[in-house]
FILUM-83613 format. One line per 5 residues: number of its first residue (from 0); their letters; for each residue x, y, z of N, C-alpha, C. Coordinates in steps of 0.05 Angstrom, whole numbers, padded with zeros to 5 digits, m for minus. Example, Ala and Ser with C-alpha at 12.3 -4.5 7.8 and 13.67 -1.06 7.14 Angstrom:
2
0 = AS = 00264/m00114/00156/00246/m00090/00156/00264/m00066/00156; 00257/m00045/00142/00273/m00021/00143/00258/00001/00157;
END
This chain:
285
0 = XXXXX = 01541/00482/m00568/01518/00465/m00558/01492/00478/m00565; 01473/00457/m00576/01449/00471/m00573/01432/00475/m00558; 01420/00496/m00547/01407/00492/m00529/01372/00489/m00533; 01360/00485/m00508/01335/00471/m00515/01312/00488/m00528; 01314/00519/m00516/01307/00536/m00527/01305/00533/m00558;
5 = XXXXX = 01333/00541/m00563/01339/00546/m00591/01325/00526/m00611; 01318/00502/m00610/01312/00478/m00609/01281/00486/m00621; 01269/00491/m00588/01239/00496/m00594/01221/00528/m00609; 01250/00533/m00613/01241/00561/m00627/01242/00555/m00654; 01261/00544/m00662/01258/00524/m00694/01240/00509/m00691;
10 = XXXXX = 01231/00489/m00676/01192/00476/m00677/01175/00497/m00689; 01173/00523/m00673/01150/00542/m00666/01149/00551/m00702; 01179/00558/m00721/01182/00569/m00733/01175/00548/m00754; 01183/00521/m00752/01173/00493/m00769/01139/00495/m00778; 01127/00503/m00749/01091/00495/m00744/01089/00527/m00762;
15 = XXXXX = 01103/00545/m00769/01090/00565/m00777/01090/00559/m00801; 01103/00544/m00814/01104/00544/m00838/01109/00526/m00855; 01106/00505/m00834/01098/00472/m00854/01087/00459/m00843; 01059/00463/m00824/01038/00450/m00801/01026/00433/m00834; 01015/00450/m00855/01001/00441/m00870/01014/00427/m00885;
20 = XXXXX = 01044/00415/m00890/01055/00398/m00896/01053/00371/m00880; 01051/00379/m00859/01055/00351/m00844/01023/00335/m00846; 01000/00353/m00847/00977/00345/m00857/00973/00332/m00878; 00996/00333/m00905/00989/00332/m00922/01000/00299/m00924; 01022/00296/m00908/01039/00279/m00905/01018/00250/m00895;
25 = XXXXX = 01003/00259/m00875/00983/00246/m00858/00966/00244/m00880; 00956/00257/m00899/00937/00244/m00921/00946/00223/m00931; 00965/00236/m00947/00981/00220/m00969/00982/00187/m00957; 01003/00188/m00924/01011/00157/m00918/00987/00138/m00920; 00952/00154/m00903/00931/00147/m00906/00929/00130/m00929;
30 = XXXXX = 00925/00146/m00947/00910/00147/m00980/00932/00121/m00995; 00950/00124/m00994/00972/00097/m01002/00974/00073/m00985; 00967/00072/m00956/00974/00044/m00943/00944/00042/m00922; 00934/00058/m00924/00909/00047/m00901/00880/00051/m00917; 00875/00069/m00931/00846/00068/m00949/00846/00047/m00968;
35 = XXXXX = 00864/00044/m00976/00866/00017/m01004/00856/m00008/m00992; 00864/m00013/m00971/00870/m00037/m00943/00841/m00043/m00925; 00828/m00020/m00930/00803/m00022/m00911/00779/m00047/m00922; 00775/m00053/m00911/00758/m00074/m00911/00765/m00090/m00943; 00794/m00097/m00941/00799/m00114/m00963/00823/m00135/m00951;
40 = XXXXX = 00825/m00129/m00930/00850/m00142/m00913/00841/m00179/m00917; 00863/m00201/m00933/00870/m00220/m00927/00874/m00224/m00895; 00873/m00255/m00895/00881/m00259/m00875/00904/m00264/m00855; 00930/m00261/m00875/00949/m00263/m00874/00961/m00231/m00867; 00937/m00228/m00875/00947/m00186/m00867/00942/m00177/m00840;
45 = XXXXX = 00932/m00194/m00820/00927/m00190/m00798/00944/m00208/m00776; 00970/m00196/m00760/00974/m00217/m00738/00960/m00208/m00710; 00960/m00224/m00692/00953/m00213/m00665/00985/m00209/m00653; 00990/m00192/m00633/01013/m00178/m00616/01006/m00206/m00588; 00999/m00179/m00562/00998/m00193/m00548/00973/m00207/m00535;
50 = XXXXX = 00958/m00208/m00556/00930/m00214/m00548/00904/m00216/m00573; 00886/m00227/m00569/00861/m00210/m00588/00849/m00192/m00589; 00857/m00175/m00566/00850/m00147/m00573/00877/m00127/m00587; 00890/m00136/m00587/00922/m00126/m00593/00929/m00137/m00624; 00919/m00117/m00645/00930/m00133/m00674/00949/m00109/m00687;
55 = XXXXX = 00957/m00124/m00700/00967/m00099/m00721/00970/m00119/m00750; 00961/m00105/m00772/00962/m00111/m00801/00986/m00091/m00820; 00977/m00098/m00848/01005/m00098/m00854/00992/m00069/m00865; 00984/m00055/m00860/00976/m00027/m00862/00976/m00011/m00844; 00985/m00024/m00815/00993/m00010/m00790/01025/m00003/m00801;
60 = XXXXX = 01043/m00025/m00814/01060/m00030/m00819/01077/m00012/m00835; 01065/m00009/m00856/01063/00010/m00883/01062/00040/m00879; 01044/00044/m00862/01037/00073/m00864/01056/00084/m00845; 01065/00062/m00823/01088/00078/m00805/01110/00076/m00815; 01120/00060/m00832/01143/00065/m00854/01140/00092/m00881;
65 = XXXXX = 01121/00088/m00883/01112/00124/m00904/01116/00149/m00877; 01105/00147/m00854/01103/00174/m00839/01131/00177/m00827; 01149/00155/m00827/01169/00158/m00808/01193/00166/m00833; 01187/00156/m00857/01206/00173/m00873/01196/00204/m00894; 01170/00205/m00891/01161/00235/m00894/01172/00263/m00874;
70 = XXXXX = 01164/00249/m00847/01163/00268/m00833/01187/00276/m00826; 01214/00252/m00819/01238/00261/m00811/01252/00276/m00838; 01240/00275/m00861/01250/00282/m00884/01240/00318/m00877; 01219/00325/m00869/01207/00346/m00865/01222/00366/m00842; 01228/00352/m00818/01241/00368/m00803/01266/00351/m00793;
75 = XXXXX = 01286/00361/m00814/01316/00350/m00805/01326/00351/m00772; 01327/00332/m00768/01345/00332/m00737/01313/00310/m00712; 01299/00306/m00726/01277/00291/m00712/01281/00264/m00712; 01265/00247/m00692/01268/00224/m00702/01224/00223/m00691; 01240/00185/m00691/01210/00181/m00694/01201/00150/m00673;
80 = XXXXX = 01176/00161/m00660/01169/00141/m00644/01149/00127/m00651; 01144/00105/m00666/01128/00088/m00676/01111/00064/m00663; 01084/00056/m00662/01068/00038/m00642/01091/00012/m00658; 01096/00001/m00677/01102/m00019/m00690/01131/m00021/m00690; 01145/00004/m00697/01181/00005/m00688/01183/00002/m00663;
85 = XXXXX = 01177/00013/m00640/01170/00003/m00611/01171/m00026/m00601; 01147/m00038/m00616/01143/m00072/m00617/01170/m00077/m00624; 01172/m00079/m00648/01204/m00085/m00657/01236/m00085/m00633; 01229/m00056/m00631/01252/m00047/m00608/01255/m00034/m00588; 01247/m00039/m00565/01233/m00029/m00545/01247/m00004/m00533;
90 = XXXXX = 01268/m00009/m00536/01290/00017/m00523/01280/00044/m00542; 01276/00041/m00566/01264/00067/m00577/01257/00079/m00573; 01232/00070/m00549/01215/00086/m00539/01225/00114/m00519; 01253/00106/m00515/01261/00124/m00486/01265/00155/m00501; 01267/00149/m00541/01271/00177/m00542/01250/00203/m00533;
95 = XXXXX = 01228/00190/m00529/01207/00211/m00517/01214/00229/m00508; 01243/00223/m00477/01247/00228/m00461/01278/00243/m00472; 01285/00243/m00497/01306/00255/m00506/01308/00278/m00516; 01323/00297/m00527/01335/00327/m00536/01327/00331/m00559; 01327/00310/m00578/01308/00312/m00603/01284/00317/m00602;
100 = XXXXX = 01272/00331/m00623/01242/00332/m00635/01238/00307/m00636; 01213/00295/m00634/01206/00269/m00634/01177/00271/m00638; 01181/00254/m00668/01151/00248/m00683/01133/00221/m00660; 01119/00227/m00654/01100/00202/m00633/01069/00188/m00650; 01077/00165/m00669/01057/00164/m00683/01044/00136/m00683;
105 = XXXXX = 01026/00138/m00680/01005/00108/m00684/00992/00112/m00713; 01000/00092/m00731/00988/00092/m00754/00960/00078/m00752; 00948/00064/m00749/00930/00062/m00739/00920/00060/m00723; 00899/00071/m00698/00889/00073/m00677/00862/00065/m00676; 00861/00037/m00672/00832/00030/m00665/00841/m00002/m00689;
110 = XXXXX = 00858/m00005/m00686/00867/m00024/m00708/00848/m00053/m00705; 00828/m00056/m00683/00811/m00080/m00684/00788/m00072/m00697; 00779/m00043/m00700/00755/m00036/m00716/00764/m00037/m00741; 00787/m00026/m00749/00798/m00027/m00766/00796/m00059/m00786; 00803/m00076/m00770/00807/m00104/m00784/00778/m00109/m00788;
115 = XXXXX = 00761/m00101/m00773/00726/m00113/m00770/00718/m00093/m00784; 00726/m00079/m00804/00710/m00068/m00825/00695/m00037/m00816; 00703/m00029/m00788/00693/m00005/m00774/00696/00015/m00787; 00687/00044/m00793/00705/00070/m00795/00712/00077/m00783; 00709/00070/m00747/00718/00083/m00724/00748/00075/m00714;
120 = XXXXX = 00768/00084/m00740/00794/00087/m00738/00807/00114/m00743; 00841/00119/m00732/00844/00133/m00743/00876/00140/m00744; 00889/00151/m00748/00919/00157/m00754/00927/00180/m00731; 00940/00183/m00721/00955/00202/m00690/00982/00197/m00701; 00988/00234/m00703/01008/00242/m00701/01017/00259/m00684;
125 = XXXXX = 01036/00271/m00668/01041/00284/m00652/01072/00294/m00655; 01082/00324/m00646/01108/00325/m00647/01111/00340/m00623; 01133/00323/m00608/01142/00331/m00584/01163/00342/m00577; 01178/00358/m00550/01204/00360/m00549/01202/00365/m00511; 01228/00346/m00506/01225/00343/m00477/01199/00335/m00464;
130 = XXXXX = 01179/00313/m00474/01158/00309/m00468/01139/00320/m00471; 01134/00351/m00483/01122/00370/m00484/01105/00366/m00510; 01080/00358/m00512/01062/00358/m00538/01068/00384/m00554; 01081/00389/m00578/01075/00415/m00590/01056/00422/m00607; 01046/00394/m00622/01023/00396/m00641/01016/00373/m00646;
135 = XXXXX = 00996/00368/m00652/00988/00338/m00662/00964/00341/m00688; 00959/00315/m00701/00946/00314/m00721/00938/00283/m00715; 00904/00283/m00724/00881/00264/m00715/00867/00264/m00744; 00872/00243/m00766/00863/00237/m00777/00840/00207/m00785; 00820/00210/m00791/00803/00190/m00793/00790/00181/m00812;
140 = XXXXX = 00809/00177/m00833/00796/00175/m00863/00772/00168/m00872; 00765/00141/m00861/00736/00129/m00867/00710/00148/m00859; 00720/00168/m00835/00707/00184/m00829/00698/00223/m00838; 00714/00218/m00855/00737/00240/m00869/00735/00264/m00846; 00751/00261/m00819/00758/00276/m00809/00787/00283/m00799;
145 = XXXXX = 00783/00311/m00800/00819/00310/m00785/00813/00343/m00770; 00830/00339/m00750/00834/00365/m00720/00861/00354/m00720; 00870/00380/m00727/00898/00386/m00713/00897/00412/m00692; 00920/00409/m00675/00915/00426/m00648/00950/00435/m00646; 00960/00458/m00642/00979/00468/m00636/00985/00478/m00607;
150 = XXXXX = 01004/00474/m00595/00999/00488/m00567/00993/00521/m00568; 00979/00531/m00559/00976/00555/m00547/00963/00568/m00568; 00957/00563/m00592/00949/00570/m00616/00920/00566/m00618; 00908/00532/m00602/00878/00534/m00614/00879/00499/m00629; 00863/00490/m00639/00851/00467/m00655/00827/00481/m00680;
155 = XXXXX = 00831/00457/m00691/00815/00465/m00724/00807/00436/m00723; 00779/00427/m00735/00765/00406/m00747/00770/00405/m00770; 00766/00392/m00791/00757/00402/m00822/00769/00431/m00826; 00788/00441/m00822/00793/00474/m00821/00782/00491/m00814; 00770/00485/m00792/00743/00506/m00774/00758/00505/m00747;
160 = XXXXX = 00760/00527/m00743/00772/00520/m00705/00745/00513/m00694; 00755/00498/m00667/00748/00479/m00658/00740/00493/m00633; 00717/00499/m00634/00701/00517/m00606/00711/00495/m00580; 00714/00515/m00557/00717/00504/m00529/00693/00474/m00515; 00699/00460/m00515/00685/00437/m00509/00661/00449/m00490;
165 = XXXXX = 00673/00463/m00463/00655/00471/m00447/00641/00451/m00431; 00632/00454/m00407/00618/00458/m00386/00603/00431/m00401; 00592/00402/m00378/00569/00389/m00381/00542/00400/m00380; 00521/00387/m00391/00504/00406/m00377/00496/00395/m00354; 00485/00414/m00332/00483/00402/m00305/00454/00384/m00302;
170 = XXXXX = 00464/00363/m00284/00437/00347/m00280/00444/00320/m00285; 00451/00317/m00308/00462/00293/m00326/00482/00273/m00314; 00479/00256/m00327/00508/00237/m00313/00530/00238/m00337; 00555/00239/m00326/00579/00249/m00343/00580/00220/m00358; 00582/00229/m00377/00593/00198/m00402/00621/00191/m00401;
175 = XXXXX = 00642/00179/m00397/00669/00162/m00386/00670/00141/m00402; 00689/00143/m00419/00694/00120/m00438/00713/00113/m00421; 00723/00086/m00424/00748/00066/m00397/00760/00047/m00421; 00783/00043/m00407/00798/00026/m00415/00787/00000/m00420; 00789/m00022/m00442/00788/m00045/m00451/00796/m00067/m00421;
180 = XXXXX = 00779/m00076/m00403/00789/m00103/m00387/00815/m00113/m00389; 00823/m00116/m00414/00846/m00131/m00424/00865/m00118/m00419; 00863/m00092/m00414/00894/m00068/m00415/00881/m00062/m00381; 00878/m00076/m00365/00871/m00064/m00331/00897/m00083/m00315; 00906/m00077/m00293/00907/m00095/m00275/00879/m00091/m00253;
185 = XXXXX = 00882/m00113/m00229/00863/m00122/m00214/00868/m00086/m00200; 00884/m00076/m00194/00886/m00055/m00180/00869/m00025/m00201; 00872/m00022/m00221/00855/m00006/m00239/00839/m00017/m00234; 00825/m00039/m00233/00797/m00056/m00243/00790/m00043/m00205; 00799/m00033/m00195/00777/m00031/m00166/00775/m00001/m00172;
190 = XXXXX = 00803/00011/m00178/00798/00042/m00185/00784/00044/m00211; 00772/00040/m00220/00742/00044/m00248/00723/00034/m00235; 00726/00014/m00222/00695/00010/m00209/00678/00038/m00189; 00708/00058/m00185/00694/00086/m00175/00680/00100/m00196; 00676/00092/m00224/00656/00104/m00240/00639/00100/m00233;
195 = XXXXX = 00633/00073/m00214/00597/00063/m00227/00590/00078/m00196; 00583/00099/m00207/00571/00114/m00173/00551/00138/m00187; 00523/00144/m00170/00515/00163/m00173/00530/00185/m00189; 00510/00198/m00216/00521/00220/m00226/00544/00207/m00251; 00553/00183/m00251/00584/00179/m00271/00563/00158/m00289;
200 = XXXXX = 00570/00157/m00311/00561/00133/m00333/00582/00120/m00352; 00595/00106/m00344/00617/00097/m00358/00620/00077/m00380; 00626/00080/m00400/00624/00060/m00424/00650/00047/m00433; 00654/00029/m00447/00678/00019/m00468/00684/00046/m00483; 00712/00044/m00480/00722/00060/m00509/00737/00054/m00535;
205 = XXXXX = 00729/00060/m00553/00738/00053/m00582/00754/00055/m00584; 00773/00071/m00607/00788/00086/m00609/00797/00110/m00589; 00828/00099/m00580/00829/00124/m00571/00829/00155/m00575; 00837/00156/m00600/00847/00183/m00616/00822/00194/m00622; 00793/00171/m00622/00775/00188/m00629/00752/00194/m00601;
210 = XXXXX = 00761/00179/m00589/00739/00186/m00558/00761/00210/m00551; 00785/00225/m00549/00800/00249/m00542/00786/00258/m00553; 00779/00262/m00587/00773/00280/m00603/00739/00283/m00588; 00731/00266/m00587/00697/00270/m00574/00699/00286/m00551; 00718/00280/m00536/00720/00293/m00506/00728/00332/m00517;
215 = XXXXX = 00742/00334/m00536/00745/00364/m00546/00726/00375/m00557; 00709/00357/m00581/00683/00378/m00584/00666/00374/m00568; 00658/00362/m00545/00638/00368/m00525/00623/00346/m00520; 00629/00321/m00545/00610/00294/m00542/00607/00284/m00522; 00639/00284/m00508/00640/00256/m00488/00650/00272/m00466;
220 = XXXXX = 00636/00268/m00442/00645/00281/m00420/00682/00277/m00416; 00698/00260/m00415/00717/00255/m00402/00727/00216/m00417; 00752/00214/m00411/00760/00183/m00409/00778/00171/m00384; 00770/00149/m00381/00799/00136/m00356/00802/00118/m00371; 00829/00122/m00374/00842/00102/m00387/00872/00092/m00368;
225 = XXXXX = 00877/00065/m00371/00908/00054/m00355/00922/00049/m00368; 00933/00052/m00392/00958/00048/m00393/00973/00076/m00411; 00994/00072/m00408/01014/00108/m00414/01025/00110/m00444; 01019/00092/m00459/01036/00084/m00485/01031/00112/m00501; 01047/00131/m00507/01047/00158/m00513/01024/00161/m00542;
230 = XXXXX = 01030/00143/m00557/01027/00142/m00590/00993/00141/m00579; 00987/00129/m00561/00957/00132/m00555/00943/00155/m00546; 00963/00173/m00529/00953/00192/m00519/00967/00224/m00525; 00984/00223/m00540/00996/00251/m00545/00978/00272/m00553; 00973/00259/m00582/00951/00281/m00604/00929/00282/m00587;
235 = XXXXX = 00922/00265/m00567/00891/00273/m00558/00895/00284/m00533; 00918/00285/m00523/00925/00310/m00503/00922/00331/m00501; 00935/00341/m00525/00943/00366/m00534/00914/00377/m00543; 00899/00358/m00566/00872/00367/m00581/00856/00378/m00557; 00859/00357/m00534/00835/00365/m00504/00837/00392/m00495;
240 = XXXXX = 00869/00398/m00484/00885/00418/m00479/00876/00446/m00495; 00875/00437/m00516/00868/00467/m00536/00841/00471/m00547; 00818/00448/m00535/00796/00445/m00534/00781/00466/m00505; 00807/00469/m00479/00791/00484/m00456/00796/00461/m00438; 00796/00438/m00436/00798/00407/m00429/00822/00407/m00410;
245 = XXXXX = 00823/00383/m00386/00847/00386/m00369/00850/00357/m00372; 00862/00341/m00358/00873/00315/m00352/00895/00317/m00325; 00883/00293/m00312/00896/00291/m00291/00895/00261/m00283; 00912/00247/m00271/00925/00221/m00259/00910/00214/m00235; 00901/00185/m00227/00890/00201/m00203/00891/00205/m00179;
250 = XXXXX = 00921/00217/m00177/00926/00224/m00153/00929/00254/m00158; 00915/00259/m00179/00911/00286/m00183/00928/00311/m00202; 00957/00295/m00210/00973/00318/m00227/00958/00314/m00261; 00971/00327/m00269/00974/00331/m00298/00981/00305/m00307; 00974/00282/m00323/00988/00263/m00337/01017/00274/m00355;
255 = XXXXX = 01035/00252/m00354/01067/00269/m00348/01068/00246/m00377; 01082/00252/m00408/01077/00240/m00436/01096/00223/m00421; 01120/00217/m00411/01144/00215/m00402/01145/00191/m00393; 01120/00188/m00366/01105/00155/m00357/01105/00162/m00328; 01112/00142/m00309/01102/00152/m00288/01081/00156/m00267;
260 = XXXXX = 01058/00151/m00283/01035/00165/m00275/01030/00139/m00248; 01003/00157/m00240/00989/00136/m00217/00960/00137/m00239; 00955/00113/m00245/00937/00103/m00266/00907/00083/m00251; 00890/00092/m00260/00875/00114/m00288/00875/00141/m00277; 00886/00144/m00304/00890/00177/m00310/00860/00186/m00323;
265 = XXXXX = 00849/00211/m00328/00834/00225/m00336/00840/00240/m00360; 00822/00249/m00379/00826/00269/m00393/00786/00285/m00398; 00786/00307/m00396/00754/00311/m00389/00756/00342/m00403; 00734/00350/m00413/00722/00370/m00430/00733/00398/m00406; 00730/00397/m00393/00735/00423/m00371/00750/00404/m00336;
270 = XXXXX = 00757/00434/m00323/00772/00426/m00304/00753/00404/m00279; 00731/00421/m00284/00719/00411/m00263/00710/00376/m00268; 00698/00371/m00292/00695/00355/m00299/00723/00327/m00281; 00751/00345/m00293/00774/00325/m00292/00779/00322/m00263; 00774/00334/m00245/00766/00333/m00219/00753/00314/m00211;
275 = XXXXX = 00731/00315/m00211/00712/00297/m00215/00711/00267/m00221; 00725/00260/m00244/00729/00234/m00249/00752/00223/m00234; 00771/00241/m00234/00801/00234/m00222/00796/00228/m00186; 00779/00244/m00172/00771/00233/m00137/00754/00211/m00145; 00733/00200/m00165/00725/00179/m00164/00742/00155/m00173;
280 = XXXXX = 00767/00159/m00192/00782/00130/m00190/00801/00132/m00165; 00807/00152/m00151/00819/00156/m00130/00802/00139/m00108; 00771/00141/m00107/00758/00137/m00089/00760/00109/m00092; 00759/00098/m00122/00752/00068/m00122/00769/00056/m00122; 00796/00059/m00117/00819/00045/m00112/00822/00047/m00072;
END
């Protein structure tokens, strides 16, 4: 039998010496199914899911068929958790929670800027084991950026590590990107209304993968966001995490990849910060 150890000691030994493969992998799917696609999308290339804020095109489609047979090709014995194989088959999702390595990937993230001609998209990859983020990769082509973050190792921008987010400055009101209306129930919708209070400034958020990435280099104070769908929140876990950054649920733990949570959850540049936001949706619920 293998054990789980053994397991994650082959990850550790994978990230030492094919991290920049899996980057390259994340170009490549980019550069073949989502840059060609950008602001050239038919109309037929776009369906809506469960809503109009909820689309996916045939370049959401594409690129998770390129990363899901790159990557499992890359580390034998993985599988793969996909925003679009998910749709397809919902039971998939439970491997999160399984013994395998497990690829957690949203091919495109922000897929309504995406269709409206935005650059503020981007590709999230993450590789997990037993729920545990071990690395992720945040690419944003139109933007030409990418931060990958390893656990316990650190984050890189552009191949520059990725200085500690750090401390707001004091005085200011904290910036809080929130969940889309459309993804709330009535019970979130009272807990966010504890943003709008002395000291908090709360905005819409874009992309998720790239308001995480803002919250790690120091842009954006923090996010509350409600709902748990992993492929949204892995890579920008981990990036926060190895930014100096905490996240917490808000009844106060750690957000758990797994589900569970008591929602809106937090994710914020420093502890105190995550404090902070997490007693105010506490307060507003």
């Amino acid at each position: 039998m293998i054990e789980t150890q053994d397991i994650k000691e082959s990850i550790d030994d994978f990230l030492a010496r094919q991290a920049a493969d899996v980057e390259r992998v994340v170009r490549e799917a980019a550069a073949a199914e989502i840059t060609p696609r950008f602001r050239q999308l038919a109309d037929g290339d776009v369906v809506q899911k469960s809503g109009p804020h909820d689309l996916v095109t045939v370049a959401d489609r594409r690129a998770e068929e390129h990363l899901t047979r790159e990557l499992t090709a890359l580390l034998p014995g993985s599988v793969v958790v996909g925003e679009e194989a998910v749709h397809a088959d919902p039971a998939s999702y439970d491997a999160i929670a399984g013994g395998a390595p497990v690829w957690i990937v949203d091919p495109v993230d922000g897929t309504r800027q995406f269709v409206h001609g935005d650059p503020g998209f981007c590709t999230l990859v993450a590789l997990a084991l037993d729920g545990v983020v071990l690395a992720s990769w945040t690419y944003a082509p139109a933007l030409d950026t990418f931060a990958v973050a390893v656990r316990g190792r650190g984050a890189t921008l552009n191949g520059t590590r990725l200085e500690r987010a750090g401390a707001p400055a004091p005085g200011r009101p904290l910036t809080v990107a929130t969940s889309h209306p459309d993804f709330t129930t009535e019970d979130q919708k009272r807990s966010l209304l504890g943003l709008y209070a002395e000291g908090l400034a709360p905005r819409p958020c874009g992309s998720a993968g790239l308001e995480y990435l803002a919250v790690a280099r120091g842009e954006l104070d923090a996010i509350a966001f409600t709902w748990e769908l992993a492929w949204d929140h892995a890579a920008g876990l981990l990036l926060v995490e190895e930014a100096g950054g905490a996240h917490l649920t808000r009844d106060g733990v750690p957000f758990a990849l797994t589900g569970g949570n008591a929602l809106p959850f937090t994710a914020a540049r420093d502890e105190a910060t995550a404090r902070r936001v997490a007693q105010a949706l506490a307060e507003g619920a």
